[in-house]
C-alpha positions in Angstrom: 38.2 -40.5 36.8 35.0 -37.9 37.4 34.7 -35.0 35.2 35.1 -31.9 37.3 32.6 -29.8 35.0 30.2 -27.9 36.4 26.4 -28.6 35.4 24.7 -25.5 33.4 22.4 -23.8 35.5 20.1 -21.3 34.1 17.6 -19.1 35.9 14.4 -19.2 33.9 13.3 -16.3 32.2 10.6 -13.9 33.8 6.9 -15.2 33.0 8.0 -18.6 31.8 6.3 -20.6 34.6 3.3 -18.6 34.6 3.2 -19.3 30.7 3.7 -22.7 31.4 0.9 -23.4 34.3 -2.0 -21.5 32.0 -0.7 -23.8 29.1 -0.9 -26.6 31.1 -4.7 -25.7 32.4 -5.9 -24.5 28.7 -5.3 -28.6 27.9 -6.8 -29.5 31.1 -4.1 -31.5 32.5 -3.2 -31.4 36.0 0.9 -31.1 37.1 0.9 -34.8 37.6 -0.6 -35.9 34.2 2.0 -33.7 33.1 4.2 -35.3 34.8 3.0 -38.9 33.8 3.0 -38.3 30.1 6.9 -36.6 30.6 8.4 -39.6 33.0 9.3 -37.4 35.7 7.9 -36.8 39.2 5.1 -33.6 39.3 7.4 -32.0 41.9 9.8 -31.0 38.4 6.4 -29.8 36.9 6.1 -27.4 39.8 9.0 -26.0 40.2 8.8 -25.4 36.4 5.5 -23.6 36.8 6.9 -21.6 39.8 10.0 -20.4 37.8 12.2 -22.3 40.5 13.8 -24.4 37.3 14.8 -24.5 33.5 14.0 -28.0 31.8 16.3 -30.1 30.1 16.4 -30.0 26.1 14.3 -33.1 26.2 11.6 -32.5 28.5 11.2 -28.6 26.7 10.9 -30.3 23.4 8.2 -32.9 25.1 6.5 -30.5 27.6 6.1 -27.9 24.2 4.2 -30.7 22.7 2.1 -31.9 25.4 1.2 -28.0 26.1 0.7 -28.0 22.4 2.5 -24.8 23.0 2.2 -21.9 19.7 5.9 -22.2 17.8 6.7 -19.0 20.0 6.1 -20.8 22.9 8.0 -23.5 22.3 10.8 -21.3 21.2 10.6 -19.7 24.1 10.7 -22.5 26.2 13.5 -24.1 24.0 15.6 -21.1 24.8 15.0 -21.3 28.3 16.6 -25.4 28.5 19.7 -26.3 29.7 21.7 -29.2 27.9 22.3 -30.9 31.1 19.9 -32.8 32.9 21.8 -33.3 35.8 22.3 -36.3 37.7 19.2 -36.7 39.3 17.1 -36.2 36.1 15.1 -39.0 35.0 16.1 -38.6 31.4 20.0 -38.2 31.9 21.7 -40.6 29.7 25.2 -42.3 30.7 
């Protein structure tokens, strides 16, 4: 029997994927070393940076330390995550 729940969805706060992209080019990485280092595809990296979608709890605590985000920034971007991966998240665990 399938769960009927519905999947959190958040919309990501104001600024966030701005925050994220000049994080992301301070370090020098491009969206799909980003990517790489995460385990998921640099389309998810974009949309991140274009404020299109909140990351999972996993990939904010991983993406905060790849950024080497400030602890405001991570807790920022901890804030902003959503407990559910989805189903088509790479990370989702059965």
């Amino acid at each position: 029997m399938q769960s009927t729940a519905m999947r959190e969805r958040r919309v990501p706060p104001v600024g966030l994927g701005g925050a994220l992209r000049q994080a992301r080019e301070i370090v020098g990485l491009s969206q799909g070393a980003v990517a790489a280092v995460l385990g998921v595809g640099p389309d998810y990296v974009s949309k991140l940076e274009r404020g299109e979608r909140c990351p999972s709890v996993e990939v904010a605590h991983a993406l905060a330390a790849v950024l080497d985000l400030s602890e405001a920034g991570a807790v920022l971007l901890s804030a902003a995550a959503v407990g559910d991966a989805g189903r088509s998240h790479p990370w989702r665990r059965n």
